[in-house]
MARTORNU-42258 format. One record per residue: residue number from 1; z negated, x negated, y negated of N, C-alpha, C in turn. Coordinates in nm, 3 decimals, always signed. Each point is the difference from the previous one (the first is absolute). Example, Ala and Ser with C-alpha at 12.3 -4.5 7.8 and 13.67 -1.06 7.14 Angstrom:
2
n,n.zz,n.xx,n.yy,ca.zz,ca.xx,ca.yy,c.zz,c.xx,c.yy
1,-0.780,-1.319,+0.569,+0.000,+0.089,-0.119,+0.000,-0.090,-0.120
2,+0.072,+0.035,-0.105,-0.006,-0.082,-0.119,-0.073,+0.077,-0.109
This chain:
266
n,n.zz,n.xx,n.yy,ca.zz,ca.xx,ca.yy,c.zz,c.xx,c.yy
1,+2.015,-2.721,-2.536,+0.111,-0.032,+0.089,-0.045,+0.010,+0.144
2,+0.101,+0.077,+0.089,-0.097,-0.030,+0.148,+0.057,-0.086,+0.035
3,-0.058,-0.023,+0.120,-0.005,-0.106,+0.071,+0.121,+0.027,+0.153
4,+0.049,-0.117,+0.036,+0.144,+0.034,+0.129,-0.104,+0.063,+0.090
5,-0.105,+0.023,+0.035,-0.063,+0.055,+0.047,+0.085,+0.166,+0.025
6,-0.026,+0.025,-0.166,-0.023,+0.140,+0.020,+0.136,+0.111,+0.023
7,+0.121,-0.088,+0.016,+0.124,+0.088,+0.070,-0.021,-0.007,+0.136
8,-0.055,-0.133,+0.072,-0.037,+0.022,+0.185,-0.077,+0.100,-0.008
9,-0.092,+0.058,-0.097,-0.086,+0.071,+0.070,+0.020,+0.109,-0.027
10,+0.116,+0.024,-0.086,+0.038,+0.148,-0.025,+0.068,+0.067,+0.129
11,+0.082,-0.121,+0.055,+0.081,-0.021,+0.096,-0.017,+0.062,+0.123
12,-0.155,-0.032,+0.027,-0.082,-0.040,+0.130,-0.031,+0.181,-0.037
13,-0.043,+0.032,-0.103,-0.112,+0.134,-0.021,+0.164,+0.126,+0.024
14,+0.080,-0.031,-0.091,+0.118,+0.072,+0.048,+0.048,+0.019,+0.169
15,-0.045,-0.129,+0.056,+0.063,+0.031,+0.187,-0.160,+0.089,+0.075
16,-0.098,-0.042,-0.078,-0.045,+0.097,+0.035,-0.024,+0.187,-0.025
17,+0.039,+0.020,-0.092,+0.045,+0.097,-0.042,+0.130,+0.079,+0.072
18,+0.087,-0.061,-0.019,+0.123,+0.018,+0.139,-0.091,+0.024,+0.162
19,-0.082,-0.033,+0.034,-0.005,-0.043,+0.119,-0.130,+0.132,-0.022
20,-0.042,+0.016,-0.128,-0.124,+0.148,+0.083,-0.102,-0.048,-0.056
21,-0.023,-0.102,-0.027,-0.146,-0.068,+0.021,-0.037,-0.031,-0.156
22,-0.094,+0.034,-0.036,-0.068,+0.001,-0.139,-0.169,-0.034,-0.028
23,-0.043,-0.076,+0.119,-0.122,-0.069,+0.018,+0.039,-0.172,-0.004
24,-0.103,-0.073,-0.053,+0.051,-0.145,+0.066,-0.123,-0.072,-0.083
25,+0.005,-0.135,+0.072,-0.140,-0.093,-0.096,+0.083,-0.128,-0.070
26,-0.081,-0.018,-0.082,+0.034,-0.153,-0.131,+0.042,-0.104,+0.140
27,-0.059,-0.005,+0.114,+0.005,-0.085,+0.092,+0.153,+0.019,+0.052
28,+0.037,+0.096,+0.065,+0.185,+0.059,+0.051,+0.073,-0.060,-0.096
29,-0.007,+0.020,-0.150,+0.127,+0.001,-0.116,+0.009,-0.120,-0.021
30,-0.142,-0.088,+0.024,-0.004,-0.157,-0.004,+0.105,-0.045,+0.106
31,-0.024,+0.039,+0.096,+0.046,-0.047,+0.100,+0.158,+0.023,+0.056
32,+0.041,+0.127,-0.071,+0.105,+0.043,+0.038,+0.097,-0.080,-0.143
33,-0.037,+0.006,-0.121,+0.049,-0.086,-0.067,+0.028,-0.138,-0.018
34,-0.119,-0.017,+0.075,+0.053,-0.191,-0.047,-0.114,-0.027,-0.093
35,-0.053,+0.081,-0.107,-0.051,-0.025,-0.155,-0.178,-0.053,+0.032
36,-0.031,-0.036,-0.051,-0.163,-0.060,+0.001,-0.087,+0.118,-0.028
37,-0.098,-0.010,+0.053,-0.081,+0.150,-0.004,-0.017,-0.001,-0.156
38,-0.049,-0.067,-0.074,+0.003,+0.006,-0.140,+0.079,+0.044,-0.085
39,+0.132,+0.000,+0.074,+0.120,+0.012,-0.077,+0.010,+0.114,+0.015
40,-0.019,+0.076,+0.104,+0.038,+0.121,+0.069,-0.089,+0.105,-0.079
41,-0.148,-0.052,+0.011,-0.087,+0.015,-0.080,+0.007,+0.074,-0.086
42,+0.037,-0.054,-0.113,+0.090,+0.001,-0.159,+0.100,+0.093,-0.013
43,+0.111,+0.004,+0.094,+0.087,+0.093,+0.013,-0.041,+0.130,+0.085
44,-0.105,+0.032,+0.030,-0.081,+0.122,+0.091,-0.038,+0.033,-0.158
45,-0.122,-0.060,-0.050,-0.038,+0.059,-0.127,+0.088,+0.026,-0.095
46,+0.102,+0.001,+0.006,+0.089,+0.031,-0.105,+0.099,+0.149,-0.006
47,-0.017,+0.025,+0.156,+0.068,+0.086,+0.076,-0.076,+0.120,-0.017
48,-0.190,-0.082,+0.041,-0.064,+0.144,-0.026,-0.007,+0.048,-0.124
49,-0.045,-0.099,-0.123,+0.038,+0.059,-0.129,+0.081,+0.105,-0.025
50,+0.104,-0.031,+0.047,+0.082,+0.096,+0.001,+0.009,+0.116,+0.054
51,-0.081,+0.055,+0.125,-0.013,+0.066,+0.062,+0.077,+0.026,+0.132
52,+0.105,-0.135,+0.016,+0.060,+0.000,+0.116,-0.034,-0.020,+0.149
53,-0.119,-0.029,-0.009,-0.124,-0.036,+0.084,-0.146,+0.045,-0.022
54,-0.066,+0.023,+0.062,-0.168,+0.001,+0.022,-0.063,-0.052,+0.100
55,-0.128,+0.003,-0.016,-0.049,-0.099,+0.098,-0.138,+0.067,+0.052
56,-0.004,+0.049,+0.128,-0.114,+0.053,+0.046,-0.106,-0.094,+0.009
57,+0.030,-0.157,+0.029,-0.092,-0.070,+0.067,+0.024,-0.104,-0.040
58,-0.112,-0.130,-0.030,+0.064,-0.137,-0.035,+0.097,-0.046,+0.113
59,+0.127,-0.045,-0.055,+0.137,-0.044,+0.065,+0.080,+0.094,+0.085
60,-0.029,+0.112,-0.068,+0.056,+0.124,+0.082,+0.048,+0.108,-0.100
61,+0.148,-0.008,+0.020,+0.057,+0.081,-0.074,+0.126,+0.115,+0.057
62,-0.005,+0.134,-0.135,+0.064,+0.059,+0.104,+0.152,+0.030,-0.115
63,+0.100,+0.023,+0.011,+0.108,+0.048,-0.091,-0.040,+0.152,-0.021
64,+0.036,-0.017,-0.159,+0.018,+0.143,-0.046,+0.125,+0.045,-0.051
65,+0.045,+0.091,+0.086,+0.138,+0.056,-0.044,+0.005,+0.069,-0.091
66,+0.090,+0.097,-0.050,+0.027,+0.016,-0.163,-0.104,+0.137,-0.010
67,+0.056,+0.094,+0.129,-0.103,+0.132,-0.031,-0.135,-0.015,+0.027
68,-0.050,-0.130,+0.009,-0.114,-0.002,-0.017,-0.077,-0.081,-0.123
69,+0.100,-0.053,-0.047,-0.058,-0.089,-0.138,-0.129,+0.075,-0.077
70,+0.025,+0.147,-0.034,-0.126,+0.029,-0.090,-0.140,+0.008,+0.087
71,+0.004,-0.030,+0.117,-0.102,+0.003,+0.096,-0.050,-0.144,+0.025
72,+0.092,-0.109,-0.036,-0.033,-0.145,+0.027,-0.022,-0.052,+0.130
73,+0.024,+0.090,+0.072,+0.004,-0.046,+0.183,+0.064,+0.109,+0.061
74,+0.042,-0.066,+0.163,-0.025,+0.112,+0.054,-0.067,+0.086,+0.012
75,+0.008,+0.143,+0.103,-0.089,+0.074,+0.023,-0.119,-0.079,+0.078
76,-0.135,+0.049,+0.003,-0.076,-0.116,+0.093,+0.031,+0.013,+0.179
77,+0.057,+0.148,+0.065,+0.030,-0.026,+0.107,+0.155,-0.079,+0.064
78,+0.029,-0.016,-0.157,+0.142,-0.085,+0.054,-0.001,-0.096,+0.006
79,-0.135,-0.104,-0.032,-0.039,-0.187,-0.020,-0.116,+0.041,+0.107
80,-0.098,+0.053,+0.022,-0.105,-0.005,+0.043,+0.026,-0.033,+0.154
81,+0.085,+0.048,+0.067,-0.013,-0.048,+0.149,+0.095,-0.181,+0.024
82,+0.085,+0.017,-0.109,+0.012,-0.178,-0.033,-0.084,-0.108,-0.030
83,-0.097,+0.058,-0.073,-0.144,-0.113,-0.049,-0.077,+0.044,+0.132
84,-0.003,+0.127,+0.041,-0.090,-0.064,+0.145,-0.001,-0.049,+0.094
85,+0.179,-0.015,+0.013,+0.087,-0.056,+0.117,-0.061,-0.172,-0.054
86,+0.027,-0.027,-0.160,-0.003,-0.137,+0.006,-0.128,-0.067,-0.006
87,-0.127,+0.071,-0.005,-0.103,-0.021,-0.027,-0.086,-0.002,+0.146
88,+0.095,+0.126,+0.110,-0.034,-0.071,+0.134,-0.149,+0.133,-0.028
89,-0.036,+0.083,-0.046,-0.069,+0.104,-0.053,+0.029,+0.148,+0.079
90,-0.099,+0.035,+0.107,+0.017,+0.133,+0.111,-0.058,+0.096,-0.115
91,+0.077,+0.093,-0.034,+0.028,+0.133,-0.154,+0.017,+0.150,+0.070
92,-0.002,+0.068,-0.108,+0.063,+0.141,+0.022,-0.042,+0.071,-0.154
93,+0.136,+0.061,+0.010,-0.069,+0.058,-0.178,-0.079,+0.169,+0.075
94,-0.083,+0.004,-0.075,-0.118,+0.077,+0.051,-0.040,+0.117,-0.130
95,-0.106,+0.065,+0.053,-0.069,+0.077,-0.098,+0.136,+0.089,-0.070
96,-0.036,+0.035,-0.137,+0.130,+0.044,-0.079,+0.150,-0.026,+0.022
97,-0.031,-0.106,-0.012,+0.149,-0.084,-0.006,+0.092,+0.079,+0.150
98,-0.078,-0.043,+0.118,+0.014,+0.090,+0.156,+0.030,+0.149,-0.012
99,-0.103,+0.045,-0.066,-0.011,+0.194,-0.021,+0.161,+0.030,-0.069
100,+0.014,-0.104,-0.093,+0.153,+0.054,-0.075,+0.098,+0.011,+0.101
101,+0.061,-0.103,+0.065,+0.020,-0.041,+0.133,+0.034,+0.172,+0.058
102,-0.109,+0.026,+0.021,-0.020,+0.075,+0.150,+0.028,+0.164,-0.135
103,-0.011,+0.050,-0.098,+0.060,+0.084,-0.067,-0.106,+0.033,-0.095
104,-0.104,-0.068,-0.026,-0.138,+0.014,-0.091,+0.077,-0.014,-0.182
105,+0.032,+0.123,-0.056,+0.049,-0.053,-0.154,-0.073,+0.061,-0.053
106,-0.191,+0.010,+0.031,-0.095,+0.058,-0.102,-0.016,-0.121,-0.114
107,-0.071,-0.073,+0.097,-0.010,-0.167,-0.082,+0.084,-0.126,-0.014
108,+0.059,+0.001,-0.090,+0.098,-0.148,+0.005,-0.077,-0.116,-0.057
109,-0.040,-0.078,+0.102,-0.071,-0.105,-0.057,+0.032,-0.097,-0.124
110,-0.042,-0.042,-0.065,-0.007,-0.097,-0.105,+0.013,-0.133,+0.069
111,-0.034,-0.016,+0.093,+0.047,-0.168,+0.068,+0.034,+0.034,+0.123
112,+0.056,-0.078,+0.081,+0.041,-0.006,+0.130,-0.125,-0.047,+0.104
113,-0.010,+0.102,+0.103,-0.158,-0.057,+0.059,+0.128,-0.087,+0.128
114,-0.108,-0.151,-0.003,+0.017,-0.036,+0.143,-0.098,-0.026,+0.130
115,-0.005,+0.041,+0.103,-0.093,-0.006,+0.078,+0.023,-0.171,+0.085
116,-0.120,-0.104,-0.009,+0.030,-0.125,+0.086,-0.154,-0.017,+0.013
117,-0.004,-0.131,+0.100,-0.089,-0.050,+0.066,-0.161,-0.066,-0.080
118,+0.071,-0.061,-0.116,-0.096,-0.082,-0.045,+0.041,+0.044,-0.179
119,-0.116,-0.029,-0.062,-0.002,+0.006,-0.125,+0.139,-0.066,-0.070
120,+0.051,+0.070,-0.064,+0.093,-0.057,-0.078,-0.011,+0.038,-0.169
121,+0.058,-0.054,-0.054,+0.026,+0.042,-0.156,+0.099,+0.048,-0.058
122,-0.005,+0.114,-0.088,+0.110,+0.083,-0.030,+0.077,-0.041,-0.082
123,+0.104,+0.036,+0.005,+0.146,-0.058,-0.042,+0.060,+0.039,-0.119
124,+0.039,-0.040,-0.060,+0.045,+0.104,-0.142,+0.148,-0.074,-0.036
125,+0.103,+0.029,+0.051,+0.150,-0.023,-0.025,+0.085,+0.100,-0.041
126,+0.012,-0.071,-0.203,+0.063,+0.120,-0.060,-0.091,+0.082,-0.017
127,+0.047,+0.105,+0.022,-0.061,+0.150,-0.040,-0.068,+0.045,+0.153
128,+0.005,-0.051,+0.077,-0.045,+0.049,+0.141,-0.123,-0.052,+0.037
129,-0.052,+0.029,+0.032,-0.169,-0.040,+0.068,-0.011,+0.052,+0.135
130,-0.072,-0.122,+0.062,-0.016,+0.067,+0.143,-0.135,-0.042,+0.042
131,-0.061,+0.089,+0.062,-0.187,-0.077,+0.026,+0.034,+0.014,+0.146
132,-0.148,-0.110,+0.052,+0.010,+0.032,+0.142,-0.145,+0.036,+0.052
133,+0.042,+0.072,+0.088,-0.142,-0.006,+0.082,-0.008,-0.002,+0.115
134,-0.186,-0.096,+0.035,-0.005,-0.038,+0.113,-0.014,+0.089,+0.077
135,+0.046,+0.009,+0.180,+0.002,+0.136,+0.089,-0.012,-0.123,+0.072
136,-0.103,+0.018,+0.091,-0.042,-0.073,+0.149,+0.060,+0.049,+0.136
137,+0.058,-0.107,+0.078,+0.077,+0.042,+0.116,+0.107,+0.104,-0.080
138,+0.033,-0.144,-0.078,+0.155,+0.133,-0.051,+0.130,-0.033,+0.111
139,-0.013,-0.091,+0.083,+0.095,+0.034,+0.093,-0.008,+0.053,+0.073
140,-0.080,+0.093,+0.024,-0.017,+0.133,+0.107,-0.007,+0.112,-0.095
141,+0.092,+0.040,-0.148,-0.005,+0.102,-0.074,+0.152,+0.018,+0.086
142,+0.021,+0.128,-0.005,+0.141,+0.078,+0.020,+0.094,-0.040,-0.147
143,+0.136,-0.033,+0.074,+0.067,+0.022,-0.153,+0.153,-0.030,+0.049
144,+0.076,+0.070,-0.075,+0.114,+0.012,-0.028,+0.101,-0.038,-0.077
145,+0.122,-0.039,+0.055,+0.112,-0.064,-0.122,+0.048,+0.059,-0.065
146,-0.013,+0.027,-0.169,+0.103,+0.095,-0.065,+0.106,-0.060,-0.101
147,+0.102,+0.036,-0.026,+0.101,-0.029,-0.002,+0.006,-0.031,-0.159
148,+0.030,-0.112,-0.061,+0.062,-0.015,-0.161,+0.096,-0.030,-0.046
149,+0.032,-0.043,-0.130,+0.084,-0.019,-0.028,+0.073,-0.148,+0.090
150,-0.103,-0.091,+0.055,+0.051,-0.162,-0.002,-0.146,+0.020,+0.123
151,+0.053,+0.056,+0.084,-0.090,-0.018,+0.119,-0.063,+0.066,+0.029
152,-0.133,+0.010,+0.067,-0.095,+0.064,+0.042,-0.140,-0.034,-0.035
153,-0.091,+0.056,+0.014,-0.149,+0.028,-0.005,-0.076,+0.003,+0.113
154,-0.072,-0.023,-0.008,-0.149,+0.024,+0.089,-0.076,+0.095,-0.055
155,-0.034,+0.165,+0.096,-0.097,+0.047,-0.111,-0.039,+0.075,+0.121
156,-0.109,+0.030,-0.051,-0.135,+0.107,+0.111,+0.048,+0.099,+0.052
157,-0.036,+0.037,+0.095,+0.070,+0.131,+0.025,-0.039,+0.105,-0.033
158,+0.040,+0.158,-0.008,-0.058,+0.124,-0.057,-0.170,+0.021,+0.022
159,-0.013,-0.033,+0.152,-0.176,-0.032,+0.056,-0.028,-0.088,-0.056
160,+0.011,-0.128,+0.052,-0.057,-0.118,-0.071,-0.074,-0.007,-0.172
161,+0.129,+0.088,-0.041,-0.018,-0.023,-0.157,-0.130,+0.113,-0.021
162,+0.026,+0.117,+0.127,-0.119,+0.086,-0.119,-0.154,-0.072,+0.053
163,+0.025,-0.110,+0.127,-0.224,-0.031,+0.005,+0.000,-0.120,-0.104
164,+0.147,-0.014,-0.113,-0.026,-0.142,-0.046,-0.062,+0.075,-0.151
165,+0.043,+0.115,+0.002,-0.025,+0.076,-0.125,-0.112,+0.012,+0.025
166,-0.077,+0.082,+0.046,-0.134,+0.015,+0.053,-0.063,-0.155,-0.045
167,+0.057,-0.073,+0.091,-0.105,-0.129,-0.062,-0.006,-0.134,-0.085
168,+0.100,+0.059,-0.092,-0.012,-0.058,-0.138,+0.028,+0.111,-0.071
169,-0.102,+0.105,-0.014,+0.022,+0.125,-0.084,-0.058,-0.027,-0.136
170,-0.020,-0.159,-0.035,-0.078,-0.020,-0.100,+0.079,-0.048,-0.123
171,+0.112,-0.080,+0.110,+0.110,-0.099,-0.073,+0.139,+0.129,-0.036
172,-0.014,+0.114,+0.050,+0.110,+0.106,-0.035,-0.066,+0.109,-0.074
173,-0.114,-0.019,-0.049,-0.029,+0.154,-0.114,-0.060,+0.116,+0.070
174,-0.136,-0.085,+0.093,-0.062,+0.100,+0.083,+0.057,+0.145,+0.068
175,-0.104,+0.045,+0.066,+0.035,+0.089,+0.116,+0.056,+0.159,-0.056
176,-0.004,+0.013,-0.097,+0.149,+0.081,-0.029,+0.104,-0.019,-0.023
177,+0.035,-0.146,-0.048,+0.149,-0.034,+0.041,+0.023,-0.002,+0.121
178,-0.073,-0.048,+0.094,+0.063,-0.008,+0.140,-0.002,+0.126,+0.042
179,-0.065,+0.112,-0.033,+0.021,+0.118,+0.093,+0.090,+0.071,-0.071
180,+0.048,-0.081,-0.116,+0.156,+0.064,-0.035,+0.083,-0.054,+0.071
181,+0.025,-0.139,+0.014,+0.085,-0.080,+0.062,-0.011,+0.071,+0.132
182,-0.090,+0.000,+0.085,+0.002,+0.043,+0.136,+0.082,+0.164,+0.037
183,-0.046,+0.025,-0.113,+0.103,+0.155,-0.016,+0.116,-0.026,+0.023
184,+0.094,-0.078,-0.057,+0.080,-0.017,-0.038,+0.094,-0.077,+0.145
185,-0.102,-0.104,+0.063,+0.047,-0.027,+0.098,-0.019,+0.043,+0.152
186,-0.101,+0.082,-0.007,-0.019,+0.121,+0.087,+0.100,+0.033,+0.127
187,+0.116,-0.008,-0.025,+0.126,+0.075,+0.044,+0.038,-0.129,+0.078
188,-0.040,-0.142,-0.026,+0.065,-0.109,+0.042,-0.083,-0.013,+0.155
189,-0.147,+0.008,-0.029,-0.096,-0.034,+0.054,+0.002,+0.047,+0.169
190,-0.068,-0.070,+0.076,+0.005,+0.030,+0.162,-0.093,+0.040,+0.033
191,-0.050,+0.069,+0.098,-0.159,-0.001,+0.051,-0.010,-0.065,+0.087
192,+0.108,-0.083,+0.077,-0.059,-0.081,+0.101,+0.012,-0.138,-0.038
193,+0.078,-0.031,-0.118,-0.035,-0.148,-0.046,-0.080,-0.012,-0.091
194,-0.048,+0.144,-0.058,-0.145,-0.055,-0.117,-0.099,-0.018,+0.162
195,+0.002,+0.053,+0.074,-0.098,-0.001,+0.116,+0.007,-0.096,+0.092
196,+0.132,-0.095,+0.019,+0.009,-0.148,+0.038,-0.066,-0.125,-0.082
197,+0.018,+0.069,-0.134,-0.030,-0.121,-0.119,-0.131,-0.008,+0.003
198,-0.093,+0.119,-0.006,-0.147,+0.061,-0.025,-0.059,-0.187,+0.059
199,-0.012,-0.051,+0.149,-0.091,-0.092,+0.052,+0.056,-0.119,-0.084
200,+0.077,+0.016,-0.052,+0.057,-0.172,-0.107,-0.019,+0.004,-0.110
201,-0.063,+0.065,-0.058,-0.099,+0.050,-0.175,-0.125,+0.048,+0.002
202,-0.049,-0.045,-0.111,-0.204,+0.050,+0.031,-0.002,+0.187,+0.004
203,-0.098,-0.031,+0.110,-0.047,+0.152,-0.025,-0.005,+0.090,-0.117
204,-0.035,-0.043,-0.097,-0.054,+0.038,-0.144,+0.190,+0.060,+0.014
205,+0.073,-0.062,-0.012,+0.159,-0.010,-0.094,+0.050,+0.179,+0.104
206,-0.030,-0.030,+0.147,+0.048,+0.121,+0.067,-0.077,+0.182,-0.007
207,-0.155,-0.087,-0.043,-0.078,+0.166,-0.056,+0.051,+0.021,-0.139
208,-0.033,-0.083,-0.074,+0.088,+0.054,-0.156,+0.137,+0.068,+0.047
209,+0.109,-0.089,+0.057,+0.170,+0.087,+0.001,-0.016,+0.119,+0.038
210,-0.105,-0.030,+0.167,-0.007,+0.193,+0.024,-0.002,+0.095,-0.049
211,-0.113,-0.034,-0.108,-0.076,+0.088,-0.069,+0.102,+0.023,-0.133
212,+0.061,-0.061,-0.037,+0.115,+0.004,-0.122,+0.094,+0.076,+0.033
213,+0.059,+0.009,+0.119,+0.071,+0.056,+0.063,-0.032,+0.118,+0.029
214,-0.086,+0.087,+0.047,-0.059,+0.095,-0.012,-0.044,+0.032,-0.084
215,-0.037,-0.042,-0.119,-0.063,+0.069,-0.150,+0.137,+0.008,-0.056
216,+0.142,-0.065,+0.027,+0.131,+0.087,-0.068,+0.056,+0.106,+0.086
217,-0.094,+0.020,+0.133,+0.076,+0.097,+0.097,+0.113,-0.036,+0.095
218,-0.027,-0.079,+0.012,+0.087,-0.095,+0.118,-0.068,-0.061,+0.106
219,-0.121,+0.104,+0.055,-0.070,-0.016,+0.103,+0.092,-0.050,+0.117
220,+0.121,+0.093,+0.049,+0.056,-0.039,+0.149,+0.037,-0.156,-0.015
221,+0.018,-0.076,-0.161,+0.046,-0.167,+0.024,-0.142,-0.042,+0.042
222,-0.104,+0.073,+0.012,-0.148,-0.127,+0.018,-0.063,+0.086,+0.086
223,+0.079,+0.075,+0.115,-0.076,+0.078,+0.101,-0.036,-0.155,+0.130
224,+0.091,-0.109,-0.031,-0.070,-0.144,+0.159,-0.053,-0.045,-0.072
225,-0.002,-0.026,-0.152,-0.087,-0.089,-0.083,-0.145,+0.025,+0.010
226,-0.003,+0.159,+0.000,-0.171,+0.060,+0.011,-0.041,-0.039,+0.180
227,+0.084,+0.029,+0.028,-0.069,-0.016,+0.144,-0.022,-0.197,+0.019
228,+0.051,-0.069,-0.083,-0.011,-0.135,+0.019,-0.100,-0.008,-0.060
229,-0.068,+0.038,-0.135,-0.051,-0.011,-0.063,-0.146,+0.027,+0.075
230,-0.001,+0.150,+0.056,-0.152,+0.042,+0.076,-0.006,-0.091,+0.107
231,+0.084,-0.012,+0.019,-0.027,-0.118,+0.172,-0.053,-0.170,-0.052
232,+0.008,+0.002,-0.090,+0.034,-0.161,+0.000,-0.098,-0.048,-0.164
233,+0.007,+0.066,-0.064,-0.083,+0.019,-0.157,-0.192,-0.034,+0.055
234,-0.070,-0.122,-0.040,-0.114,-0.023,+0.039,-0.076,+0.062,-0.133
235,+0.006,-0.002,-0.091,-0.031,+0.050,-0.111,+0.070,+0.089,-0.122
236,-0.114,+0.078,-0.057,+0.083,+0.010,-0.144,+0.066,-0.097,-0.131
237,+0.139,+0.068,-0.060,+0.008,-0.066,-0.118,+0.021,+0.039,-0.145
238,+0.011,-0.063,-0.106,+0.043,+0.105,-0.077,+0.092,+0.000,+0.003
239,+0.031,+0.118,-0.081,+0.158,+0.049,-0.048,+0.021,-0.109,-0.112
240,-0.049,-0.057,-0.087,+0.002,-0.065,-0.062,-0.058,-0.117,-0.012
241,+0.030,-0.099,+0.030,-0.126,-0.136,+0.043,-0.017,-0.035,-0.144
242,+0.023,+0.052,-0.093,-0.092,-0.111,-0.145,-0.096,+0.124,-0.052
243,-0.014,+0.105,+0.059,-0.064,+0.102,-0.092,-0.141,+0.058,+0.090
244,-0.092,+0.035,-0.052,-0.126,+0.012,+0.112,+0.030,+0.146,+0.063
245,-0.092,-0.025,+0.097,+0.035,+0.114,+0.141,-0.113,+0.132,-0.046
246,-0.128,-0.022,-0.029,-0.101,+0.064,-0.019,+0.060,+0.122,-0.062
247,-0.091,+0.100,+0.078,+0.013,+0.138,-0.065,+0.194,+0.061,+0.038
248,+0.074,-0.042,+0.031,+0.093,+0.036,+0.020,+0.034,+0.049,+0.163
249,+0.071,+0.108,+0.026,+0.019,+0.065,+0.143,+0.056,-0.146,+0.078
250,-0.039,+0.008,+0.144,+0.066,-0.052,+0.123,+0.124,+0.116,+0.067
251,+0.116,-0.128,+0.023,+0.077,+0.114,+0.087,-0.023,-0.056,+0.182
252,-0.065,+0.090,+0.040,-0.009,-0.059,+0.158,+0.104,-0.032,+0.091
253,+0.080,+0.077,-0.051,+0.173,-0.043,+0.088,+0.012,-0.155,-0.075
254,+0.053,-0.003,-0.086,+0.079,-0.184,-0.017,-0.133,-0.086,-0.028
255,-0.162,+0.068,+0.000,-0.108,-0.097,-0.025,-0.010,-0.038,-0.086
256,+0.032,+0.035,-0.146,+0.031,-0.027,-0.119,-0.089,+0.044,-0.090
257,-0.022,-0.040,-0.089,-0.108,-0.002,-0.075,+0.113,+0.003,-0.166
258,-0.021,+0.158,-0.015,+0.097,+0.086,-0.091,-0.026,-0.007,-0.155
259,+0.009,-0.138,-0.067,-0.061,-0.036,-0.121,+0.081,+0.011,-0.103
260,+0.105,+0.079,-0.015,+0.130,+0.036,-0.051,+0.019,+0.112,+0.016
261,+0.068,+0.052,-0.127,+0.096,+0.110,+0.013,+0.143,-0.055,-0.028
262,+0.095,+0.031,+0.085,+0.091,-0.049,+0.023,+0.170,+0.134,-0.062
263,+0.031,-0.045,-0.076,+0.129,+0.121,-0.047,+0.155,-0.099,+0.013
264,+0.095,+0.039,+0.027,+0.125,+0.003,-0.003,+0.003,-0.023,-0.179
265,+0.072,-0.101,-0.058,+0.088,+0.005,-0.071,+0.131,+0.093,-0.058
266,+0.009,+0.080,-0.072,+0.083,+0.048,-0.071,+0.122,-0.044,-0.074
């Protein structure tokens, strides 16, 4: 039997629904109802059973509408800038997740990447998964609002995203996925904002892009990158930082230490 609880809170979840809004915490429905968090509680778990709800986060839940039931949540960019709004959490969806974004449909990721400040733990609501990763001075990353179903996003921009590829090329399926991806976003890319960005990312991240960029033939995008690179580069690196350098060619333009063979994806 439920409890009088659970018509206020159908009540409450229906005006929000009317009104757009399909994020909210155990704390709001308490409060907007009248009902005891316990009570509310009880009638949340009953909802998600059902699949009328999911829950990204303890006391954080999001509605699932009908065309999404076999998915058990929203999409993750349609909750994700709500849990970071309420969590008070500086984000950007990054890496893959970004490349799709910007017109990348080599790789469709298996989880939703998010880019934030501090270690967090990945999320698994429904059928959706979202990981995050840490990016330092992520409020000086470039990024852009794109448009969804129930709002907007935060996500990297076409530059931004390709020195983020470069430097988590470990967490996306090493350096031939990205010099597919970079193919792909090629056309988006600037030469004077990969060449603004170059002094706000490690050296290492701007000789690898160059050099990626030019091994798909897209030298004129990394014609200020090289010249940033010779001016400003104190040492060599590898092309690959987990694999040894020995015995393998140096490239003297990006200072790179060429421990890879690097191919485009098919």
């Amino acid at each position: 039997m439920e409890s009088e609880s659970s018509p206020r809170l159908k009540d409450y979840l229906a005006q929000l629904t009317q009104g757009g809004r399909y994020f909210f915490t155990s704390q709001d429905a308490s409060r907007k109802t009248g009902a005891s968090r316990d009570a509310v509680k009880l009638a949340l778990n009953r909802l998600r059973r059902r699949g009328q709800i999911a829950s990204p986060g303890r006391g954080l839940y999001v509605l699932v509408p009908p065309e999404y039931h076999a998915l058990g949540s929203l999409p993750a960019d349609q909750f994700i800038p709500s849990l970071m709004e309420q969590t008070k959490t500086p984000y950007y969806a990054g890496l893959l997740s970004a490349a799709q974004y910007h017109g990348s449909a080599h790789h469709r990721p298996q989880e939703f990447q998010v880019m934030v400040g501090r270690p967090r733990r990945p999320i698994q609501c429904g059928k959706v998964r979202v990981v995050f990763h840490v990016r330092k001075h992520i409020a000086d990353v470039p990024t852009q609002n794109i448009n969804t179903p129930r709002g907007t996003i935060k996500v990297s921009t076409p530059d931004a995203t390709a020195f983020d590829l470069i430097g988590y090329e470990a967490q996306i399926g090493g350096l031939d996925a990205v010099a597919t991806i970079l193919s792909e976003l090629v056309a988006k890319l600037d030469v004077d904002k990969l060449a603004a960005l170059a002094p706000h990312v490690p050296m290492s991240w701007a000789q690898r892009l160059g050099y990626l960029l030019e091994r798909i033939g897209e030298a004129p995008k990394a014609m200020f990158l090289k010249d940033y690179v010779l001016k400003h580069a104190h040492e060599a690196t590898a092309l690959v930082p987990s694999a040894p350098v020995a015995g393998h060619p140096r490239d003297s333009d990006w200072k790179l230490h060429v421990n890879a063979e690097v191919e485009t994806e098919t």
